[in-house]
DSSP file (Angstrom, degrees, kcal/mol; ACC not computed):
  #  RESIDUE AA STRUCTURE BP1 BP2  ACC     N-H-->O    O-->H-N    N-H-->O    O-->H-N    TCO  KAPPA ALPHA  PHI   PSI    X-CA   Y-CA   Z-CA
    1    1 A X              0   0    0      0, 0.0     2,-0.5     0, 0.0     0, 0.0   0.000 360.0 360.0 360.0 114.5    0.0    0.0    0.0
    2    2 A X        -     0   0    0      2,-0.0     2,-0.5     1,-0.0     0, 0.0  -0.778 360.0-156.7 -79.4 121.2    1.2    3.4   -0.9
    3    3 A X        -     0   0    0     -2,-0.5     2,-0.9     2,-0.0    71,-0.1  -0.918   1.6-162.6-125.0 119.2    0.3    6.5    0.8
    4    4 A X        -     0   0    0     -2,-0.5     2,-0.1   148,-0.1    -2,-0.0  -0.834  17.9-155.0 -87.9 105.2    0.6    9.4   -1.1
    5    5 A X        -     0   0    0     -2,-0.9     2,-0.9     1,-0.1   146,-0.4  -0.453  11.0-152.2 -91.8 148.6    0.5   12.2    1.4
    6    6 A X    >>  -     0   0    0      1,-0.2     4,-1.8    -2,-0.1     3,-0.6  -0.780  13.1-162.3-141.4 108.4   -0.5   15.9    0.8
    7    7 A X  H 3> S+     0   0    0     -2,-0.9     4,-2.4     1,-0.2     5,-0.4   0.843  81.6  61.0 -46.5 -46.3    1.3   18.3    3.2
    8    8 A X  H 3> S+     0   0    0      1,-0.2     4,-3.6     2,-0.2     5,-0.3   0.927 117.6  29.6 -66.6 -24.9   -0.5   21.1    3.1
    9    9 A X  H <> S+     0   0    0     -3,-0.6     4,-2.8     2,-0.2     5,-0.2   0.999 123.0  57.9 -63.7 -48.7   -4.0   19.4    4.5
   10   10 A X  H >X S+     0   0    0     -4,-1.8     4,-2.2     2,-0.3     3,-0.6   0.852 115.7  30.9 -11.9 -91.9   -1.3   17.3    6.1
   11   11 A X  H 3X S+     0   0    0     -4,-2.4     4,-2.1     1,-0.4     5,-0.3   0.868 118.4  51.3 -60.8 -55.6    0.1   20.5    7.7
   12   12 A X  H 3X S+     0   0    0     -4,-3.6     4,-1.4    -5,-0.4     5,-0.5   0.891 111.5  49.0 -68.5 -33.7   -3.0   22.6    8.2
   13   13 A X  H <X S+     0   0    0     -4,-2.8     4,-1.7    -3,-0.6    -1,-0.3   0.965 109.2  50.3 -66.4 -46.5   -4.7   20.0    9.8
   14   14 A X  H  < S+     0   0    0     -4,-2.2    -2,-0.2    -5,-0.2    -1,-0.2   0.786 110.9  48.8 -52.3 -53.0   -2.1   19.3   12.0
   15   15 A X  H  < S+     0   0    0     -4,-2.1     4,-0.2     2,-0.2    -1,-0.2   0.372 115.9  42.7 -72.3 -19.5   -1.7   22.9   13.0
   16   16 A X  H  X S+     0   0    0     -4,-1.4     4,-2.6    -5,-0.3     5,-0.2   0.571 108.5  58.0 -88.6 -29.6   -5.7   23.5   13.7
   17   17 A X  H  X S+     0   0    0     -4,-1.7     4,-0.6    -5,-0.5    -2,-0.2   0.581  99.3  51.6 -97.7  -6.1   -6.1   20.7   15.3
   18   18 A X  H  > S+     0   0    0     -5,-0.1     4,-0.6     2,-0.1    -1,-0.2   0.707 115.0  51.1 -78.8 -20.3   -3.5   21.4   17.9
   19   19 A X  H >> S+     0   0    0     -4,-0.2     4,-2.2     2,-0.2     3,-0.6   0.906 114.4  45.1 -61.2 -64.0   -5.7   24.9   18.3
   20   20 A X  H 3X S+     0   0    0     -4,-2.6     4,-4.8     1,-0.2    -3,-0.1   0.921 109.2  48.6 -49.5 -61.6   -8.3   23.0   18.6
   21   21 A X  H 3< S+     0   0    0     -4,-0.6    -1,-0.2     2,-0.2    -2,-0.2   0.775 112.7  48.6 -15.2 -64.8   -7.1   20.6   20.8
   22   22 A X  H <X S+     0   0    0     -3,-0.6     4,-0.8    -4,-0.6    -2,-0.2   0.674 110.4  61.6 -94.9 -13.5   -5.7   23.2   23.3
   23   23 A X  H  X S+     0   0    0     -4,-2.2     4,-0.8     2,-0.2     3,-0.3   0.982 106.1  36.9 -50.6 -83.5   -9.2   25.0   22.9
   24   24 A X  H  X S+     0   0    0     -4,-4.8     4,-1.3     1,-0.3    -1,-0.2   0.315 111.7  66.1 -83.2  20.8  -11.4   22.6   24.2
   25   25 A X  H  > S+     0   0    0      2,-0.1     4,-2.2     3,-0.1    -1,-0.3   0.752 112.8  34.6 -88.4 -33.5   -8.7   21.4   27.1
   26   26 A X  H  < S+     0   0    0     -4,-0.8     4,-0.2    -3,-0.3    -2,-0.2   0.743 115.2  50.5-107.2  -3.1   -8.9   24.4   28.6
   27   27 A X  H >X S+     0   0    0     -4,-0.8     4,-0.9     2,-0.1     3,-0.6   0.815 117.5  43.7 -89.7 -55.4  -12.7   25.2   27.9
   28   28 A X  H >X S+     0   0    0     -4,-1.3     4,-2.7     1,-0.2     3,-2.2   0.995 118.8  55.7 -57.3 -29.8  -13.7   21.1   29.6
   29   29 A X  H 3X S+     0   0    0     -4,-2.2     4,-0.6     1,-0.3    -1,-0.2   0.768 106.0  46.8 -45.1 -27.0  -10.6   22.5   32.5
   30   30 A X  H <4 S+     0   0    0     -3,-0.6    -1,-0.3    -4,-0.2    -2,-0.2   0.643 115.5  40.8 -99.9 -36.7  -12.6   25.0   32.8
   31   31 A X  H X< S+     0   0    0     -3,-2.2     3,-0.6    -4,-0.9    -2,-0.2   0.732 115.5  53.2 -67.3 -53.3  -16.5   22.8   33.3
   32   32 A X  H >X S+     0   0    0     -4,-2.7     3,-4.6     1,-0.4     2,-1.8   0.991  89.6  63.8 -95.6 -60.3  -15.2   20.5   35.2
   33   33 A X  T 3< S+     0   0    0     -4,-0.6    -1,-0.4    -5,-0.3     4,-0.2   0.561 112.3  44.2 -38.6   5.0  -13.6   22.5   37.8
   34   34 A X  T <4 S+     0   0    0     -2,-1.8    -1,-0.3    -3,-0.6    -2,-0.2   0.404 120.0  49.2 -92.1 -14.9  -17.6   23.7   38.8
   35   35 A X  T <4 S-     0   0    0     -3,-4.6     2,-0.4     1,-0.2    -2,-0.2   0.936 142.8 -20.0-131.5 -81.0  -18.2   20.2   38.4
   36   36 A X  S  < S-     0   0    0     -4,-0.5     2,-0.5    77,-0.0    -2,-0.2  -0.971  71.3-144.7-165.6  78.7  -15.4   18.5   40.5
   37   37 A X        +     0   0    0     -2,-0.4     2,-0.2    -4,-0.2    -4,-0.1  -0.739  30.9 160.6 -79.3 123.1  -12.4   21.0   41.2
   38   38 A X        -     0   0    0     -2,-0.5     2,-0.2    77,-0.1    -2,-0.0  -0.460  38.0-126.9-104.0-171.6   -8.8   19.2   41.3
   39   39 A X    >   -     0   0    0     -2,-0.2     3,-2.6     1,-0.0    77,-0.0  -0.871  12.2-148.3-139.6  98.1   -5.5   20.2   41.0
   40   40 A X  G >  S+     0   0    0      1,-0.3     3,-0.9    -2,-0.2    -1,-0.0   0.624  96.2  49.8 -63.9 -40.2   -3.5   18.4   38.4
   41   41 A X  G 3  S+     0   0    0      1,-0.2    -1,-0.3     5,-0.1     5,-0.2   0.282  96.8  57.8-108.1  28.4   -0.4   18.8   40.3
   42   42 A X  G <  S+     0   0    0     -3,-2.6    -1,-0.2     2,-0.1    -2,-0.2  -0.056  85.2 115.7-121.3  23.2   -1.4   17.6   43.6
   43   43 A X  S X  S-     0   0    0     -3,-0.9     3,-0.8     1,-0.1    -3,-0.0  -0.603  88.9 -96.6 -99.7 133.8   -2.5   13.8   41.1
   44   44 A X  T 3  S+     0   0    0      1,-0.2    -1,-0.1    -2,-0.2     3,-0.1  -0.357 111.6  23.6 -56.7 152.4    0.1   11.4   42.7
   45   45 A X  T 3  S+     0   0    0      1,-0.3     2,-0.4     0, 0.0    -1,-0.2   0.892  95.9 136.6  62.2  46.5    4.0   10.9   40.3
   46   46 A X    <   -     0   0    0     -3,-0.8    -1,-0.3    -5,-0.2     2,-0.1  -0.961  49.8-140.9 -98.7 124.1    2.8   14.7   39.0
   47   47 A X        -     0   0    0     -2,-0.4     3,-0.1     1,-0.2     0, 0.0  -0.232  24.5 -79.5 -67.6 173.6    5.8   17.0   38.9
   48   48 A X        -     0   0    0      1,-0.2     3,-0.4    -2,-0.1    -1,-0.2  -0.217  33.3-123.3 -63.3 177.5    6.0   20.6   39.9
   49   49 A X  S    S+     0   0    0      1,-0.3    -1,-0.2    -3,-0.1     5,-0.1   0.820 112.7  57.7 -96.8 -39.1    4.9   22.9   37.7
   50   50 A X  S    S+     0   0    0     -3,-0.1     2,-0.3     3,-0.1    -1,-0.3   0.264  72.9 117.8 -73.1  24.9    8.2   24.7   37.7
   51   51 A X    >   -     0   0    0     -3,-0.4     3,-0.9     1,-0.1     4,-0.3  -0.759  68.0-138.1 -76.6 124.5   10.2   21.2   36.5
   52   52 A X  T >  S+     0   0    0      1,-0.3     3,-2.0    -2,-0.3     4,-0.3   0.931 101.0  67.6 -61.8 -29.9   11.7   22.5   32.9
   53   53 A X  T 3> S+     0   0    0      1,-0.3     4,-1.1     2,-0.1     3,-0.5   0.723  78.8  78.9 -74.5   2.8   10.5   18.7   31.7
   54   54 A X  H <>  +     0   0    0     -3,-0.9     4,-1.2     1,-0.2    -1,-0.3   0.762  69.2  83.2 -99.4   6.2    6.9   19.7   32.1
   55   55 A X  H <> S+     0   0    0     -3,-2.0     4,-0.9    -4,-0.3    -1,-0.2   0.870  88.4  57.2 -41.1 -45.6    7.0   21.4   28.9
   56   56 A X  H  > S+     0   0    0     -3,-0.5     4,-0.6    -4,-0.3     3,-0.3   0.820  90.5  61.0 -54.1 -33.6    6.4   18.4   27.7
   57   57 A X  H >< S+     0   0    0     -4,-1.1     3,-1.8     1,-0.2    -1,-0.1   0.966 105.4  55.8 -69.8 -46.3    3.5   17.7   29.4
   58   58 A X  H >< S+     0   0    0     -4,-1.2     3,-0.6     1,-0.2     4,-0.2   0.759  99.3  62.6 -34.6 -44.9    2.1   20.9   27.5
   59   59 A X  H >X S+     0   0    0     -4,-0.9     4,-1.1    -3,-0.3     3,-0.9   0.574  70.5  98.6 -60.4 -17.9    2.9   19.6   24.1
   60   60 A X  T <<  +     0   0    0     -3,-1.8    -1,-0.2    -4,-0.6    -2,-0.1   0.451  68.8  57.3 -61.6 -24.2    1.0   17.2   24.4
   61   61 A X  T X> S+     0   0    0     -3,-0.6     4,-2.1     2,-0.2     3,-1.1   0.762 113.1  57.0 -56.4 -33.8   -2.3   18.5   22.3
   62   62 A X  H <> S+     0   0    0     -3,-0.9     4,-2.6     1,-0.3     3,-0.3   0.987 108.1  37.7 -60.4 -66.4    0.7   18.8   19.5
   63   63 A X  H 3X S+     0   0    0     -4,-1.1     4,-0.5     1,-0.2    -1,-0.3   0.270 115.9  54.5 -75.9  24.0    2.0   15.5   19.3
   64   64 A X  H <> S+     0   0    0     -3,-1.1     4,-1.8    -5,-0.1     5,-0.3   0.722 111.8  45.1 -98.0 -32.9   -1.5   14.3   19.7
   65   65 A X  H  X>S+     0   0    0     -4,-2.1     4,-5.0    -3,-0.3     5,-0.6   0.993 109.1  59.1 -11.6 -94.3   -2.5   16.4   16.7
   66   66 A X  H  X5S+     0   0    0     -4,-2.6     4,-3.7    -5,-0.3    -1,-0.1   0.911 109.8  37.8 -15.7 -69.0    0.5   15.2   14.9
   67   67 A X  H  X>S+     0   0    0     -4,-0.5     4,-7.2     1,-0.2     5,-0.6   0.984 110.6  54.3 -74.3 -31.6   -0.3   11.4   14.9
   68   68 A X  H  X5S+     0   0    0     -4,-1.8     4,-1.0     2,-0.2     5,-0.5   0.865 108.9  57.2 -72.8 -16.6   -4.2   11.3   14.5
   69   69 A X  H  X5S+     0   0    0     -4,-5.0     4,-2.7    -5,-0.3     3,-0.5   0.894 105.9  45.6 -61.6 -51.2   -3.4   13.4   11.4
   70   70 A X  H  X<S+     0   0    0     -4,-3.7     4,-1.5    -5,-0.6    -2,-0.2   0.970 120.8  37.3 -57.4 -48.7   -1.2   10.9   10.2
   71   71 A X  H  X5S+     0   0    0     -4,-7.2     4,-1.8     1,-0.2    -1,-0.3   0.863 114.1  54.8 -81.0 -11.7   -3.8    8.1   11.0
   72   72 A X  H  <<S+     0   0    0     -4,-1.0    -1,-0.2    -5,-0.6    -2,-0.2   0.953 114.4  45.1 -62.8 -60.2   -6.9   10.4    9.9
   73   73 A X  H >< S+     0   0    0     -4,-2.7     3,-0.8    -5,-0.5    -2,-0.2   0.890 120.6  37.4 -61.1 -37.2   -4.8   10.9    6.1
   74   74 A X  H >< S+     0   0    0     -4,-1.5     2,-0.9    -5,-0.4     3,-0.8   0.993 126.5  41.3 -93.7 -44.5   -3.9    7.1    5.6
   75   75 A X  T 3< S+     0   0    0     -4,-1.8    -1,-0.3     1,-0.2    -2,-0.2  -0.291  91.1  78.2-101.9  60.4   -7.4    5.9    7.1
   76   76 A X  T <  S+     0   0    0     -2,-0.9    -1,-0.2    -3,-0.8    -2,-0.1   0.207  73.9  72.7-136.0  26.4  -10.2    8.0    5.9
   77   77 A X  S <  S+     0   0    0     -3,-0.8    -2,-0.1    -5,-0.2    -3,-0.1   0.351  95.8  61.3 -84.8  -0.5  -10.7    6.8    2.9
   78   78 A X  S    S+     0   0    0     -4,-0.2     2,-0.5     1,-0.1    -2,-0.1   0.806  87.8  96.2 -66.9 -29.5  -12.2    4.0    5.3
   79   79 A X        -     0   0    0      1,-0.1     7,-0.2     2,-0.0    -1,-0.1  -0.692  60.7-153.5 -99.0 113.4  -14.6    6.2    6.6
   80   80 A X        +     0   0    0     -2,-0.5     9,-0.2     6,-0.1    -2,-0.1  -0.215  45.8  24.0 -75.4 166.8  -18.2    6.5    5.4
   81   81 A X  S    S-     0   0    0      4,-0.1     5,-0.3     5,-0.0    -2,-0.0   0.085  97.1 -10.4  93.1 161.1  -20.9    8.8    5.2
   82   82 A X  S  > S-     0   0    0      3,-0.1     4,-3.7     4,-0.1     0, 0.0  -0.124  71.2-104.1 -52.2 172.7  -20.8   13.0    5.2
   83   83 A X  H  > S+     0   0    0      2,-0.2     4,-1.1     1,-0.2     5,-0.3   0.997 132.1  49.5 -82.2 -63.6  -17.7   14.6    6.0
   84   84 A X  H  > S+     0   0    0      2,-0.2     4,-2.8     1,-0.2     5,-0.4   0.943 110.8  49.9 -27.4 -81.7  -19.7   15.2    9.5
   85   85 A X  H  > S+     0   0    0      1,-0.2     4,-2.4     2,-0.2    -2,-0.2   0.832 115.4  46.4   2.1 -84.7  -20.6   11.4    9.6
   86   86 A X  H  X S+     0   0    0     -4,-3.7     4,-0.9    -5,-0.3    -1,-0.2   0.672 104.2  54.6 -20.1 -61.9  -17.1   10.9    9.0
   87   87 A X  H  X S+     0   0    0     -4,-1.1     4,-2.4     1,-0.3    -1,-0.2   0.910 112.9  48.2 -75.7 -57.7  -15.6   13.3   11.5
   88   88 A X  H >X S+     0   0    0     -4,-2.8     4,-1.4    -5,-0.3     3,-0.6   0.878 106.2  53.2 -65.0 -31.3  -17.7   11.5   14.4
   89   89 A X  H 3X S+     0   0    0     -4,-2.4     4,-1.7    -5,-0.4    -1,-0.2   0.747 113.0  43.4 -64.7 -28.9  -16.8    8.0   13.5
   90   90 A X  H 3X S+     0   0    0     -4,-0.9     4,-1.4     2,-0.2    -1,-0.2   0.690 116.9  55.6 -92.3  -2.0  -12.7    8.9   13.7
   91   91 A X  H <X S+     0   0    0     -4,-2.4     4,-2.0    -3,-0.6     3,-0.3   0.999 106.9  43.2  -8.5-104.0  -13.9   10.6   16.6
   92   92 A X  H  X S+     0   0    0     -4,-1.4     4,-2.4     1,-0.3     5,-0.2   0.605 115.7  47.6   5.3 -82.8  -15.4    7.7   17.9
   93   93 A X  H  X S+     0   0    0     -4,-1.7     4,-1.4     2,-0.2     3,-0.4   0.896 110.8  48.3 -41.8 -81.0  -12.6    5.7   17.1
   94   94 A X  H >X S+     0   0    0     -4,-1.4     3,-2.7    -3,-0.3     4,-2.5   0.903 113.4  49.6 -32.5 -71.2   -9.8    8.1   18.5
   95   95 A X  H 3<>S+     0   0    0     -4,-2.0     5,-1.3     1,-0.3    -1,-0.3   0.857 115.6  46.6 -69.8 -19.3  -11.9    8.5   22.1
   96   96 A X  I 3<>S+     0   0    0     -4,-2.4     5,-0.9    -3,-0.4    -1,-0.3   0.819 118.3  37.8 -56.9 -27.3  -12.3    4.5   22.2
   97   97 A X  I <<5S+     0   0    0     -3,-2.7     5,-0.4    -4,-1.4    -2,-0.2   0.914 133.8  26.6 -94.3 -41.5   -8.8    3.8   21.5
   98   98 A X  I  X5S+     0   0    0     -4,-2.5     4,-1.3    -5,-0.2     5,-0.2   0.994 128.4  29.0 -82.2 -74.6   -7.4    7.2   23.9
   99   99 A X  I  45S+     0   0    0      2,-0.2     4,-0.3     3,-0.1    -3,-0.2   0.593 118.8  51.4 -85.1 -14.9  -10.0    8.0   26.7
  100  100 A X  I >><S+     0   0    0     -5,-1.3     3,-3.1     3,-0.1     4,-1.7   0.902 114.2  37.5 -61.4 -84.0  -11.6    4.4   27.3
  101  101 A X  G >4<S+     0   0    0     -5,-0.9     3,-2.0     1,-0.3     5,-0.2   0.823 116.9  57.5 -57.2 -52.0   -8.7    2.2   27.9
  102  102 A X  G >< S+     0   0    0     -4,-1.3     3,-1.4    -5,-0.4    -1,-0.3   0.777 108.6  45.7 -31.5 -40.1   -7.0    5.2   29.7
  103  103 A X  G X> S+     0   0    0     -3,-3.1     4,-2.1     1,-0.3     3,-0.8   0.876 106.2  61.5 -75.4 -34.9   -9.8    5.4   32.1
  104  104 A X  G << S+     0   0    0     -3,-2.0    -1,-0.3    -4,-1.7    -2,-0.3   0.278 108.0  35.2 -91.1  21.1   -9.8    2.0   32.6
  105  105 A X  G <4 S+     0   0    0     -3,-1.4    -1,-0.2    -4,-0.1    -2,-0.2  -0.091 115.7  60.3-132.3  20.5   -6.2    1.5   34.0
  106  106 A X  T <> S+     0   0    0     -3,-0.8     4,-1.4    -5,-0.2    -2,-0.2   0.558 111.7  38.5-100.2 -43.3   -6.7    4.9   35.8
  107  107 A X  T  < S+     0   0    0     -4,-2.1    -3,-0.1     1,-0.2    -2,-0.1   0.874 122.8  40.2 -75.0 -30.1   -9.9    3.3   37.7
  108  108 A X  T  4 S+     0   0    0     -5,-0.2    -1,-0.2     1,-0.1    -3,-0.1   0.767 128.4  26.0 -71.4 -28.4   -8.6    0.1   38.3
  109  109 A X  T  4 S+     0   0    0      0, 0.0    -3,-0.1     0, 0.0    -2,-0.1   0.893 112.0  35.1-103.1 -36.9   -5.0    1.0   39.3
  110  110 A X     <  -     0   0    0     -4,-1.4    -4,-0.1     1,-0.1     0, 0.0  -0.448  65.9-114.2-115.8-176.2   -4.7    4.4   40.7
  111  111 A X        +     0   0    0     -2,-0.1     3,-0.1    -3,-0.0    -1,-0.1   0.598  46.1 143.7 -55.8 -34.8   -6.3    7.3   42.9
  112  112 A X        -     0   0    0      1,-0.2     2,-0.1   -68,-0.1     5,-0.0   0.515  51.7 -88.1 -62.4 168.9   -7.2   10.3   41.3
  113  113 A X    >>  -     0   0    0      1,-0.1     3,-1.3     4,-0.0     4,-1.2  -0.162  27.2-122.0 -70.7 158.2   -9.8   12.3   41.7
  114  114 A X  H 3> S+     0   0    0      1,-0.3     4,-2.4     2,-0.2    -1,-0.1   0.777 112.7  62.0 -74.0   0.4  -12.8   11.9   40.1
  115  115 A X  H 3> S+     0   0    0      2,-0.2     4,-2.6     3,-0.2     5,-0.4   0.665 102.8  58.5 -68.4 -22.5  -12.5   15.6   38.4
  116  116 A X  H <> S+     0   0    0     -3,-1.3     4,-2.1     2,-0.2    -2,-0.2   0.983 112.5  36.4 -66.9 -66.0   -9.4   13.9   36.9
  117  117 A X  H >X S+     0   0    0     -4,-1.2     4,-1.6     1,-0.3     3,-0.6   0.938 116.8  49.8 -65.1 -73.8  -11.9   11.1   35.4
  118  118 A X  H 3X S+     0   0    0     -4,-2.4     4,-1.7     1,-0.2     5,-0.3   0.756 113.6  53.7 -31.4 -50.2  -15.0   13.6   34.6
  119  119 A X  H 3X S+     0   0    0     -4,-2.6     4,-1.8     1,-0.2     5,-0.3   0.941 114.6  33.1 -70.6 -55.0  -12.3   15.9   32.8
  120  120 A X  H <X S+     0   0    0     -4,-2.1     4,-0.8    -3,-0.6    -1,-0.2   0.856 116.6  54.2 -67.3 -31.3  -10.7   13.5   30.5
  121  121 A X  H >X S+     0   0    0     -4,-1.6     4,-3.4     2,-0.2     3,-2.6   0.998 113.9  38.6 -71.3 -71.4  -13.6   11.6   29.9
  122  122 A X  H 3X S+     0   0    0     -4,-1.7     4,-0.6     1,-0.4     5,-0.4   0.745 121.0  54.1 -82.5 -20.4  -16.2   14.9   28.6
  123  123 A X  H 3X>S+     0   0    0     -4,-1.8     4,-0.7    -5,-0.3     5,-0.7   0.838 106.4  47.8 -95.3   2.3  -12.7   16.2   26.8
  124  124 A X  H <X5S+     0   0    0     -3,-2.6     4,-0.5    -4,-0.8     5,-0.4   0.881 115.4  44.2 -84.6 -52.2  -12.4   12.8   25.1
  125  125 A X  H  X>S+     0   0    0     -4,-3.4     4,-0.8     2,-0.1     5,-0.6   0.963 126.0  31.6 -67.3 -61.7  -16.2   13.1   24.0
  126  126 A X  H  X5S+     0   0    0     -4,-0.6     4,-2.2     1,-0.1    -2,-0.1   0.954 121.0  42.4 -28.6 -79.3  -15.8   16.9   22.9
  127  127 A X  H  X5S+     0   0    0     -4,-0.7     4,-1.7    -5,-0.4    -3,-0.2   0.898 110.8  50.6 -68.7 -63.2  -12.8   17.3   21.8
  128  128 A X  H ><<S+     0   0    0     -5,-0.7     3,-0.6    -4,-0.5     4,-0.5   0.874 113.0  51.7 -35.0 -64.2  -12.1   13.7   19.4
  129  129 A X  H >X5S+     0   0    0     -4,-0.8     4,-1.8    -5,-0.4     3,-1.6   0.966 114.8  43.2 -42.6 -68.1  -15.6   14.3   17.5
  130  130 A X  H 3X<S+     0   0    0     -4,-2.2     4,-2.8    -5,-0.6    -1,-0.3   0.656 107.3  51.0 -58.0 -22.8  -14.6   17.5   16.9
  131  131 A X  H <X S+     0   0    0     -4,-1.7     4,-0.9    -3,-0.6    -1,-0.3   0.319 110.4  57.3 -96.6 -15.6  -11.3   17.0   16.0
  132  132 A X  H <> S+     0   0    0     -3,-1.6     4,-1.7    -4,-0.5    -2,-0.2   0.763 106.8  46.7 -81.0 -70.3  -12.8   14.4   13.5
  133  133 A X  H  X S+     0   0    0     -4,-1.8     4,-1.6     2,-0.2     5,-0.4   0.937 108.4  58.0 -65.5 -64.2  -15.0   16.9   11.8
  134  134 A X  H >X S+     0   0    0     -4,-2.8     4,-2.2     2,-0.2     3,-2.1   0.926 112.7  39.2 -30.8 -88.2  -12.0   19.3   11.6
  135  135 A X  H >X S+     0   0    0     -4,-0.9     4,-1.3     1,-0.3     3,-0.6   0.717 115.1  49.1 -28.8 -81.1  -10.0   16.8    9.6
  136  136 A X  H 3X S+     0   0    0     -4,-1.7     4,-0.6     1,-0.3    -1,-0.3   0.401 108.4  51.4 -28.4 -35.2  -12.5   15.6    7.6
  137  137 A X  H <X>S+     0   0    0     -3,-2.1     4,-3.0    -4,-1.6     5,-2.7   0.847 115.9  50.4 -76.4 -68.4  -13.7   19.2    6.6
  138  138 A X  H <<5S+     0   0    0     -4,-2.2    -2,-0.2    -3,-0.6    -3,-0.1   0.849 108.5  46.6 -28.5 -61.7   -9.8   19.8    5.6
  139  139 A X  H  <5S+     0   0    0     -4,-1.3    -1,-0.3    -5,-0.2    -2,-0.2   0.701 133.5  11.0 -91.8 -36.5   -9.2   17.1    3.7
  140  140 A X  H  <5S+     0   0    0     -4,-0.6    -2,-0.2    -5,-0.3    -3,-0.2   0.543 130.0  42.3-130.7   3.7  -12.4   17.2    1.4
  141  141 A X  T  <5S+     0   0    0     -4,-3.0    -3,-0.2   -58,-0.0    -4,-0.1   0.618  76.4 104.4 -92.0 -71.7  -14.0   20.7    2.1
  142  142 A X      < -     0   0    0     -5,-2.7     3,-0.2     1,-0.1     4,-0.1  -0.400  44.5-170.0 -45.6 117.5  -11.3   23.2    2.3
  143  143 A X  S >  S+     0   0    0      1,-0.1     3,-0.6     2,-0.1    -1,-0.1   0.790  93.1  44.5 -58.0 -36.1  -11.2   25.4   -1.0
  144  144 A X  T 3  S+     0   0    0      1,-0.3    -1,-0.1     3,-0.0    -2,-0.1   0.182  97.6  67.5-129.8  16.2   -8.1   26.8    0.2
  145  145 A X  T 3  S+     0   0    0     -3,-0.2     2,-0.4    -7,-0.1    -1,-0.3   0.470  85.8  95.1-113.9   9.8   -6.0   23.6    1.6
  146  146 A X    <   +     0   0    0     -3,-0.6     2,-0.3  -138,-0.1    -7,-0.0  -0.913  47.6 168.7 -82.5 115.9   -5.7   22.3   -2.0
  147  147 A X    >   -     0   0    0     -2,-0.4     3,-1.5     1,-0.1    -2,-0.0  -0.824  42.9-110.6-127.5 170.5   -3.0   22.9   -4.1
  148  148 A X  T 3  S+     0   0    0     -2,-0.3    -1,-0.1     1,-0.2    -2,-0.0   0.696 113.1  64.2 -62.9 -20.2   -1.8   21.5   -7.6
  149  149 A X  T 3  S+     0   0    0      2,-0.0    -1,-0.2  -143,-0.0     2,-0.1   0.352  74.9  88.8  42.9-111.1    0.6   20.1   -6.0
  150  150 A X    <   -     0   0    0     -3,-1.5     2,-0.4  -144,-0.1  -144,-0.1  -0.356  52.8-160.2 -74.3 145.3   -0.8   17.7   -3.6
  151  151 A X              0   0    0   -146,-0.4    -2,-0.0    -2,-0.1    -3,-0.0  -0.946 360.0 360.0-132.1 124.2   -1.2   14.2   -4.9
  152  152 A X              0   0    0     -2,-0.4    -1,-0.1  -146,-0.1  -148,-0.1  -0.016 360.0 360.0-153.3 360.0   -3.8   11.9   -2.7
């Protein structure tokens, strides 16, 4: 199988969907604390916040961006239905594969609080769908993310 990739949806997706991403983290952060206020860095094996490596922890909407592009461009020709349709089934898919099993070696194994749970869970339903719909939209939608270019 050959996968012909075409950067700029490639790129633009990649780059909205980290927007996006860091958008609705801080919008569920934001729900849930009325809901069920924690403190992320009072979650057992959390560093300080002033530890340089928790930059990383920060990136993390990026490289999560990063790779479900790469698996949105090689699997959506897989995906039926409108480009909405679509967007919710790699949704779907994403928050099954990311926020289920997560949850479930976070309830079984550890402590946290249950804002911890509520928060990842409602940004795993939000956020995934949407992030779904974005791509999809990108990739067959966008007047302006097509160039002559691109070869798909």
């Amino acid at each position: 199988m050959v996968v012909h990739m075409e950067w700029k949806k490639f790129i633009v997706s990649w780059v909205l969907g980290s927007m996006l991403l860091y958008i609705t983290l801080f919008l569920v952060s934001a729900i849930t604390m009325v809901i069920a206020p924690f403190n992320i860095f009072d979650v057992g094996g959390m560093r300080a916040a002033t530890d340089p490596v928790m930059m990383l922890y920060y990136l993390y909407p990026v490289l999560l961006s990063l790779i479900t592009t790469f698996v949105f461009s090689v699997v959506r020709g897989a995906l039926k239905g409108s480009y909405i349709e679509k967007g919710l089934m790699f949704g779907l898919i994403v928050f099954l594969l990311l926020t289920v099993t997560s949850w479930f070696i976070i309830i079984t194994t550890m402590q946290y609080p249950v804002g911890f749970s509520i928060e990842m869970i409602l940004n795993g339903l939000i956020s995934y769908p949407l992030l779904g719909i974005l791509y999809t939209f990108i990739w067959e939608k966008c007047p302006y993310c097509s160039t002559g270019g691109d070869q798909g």
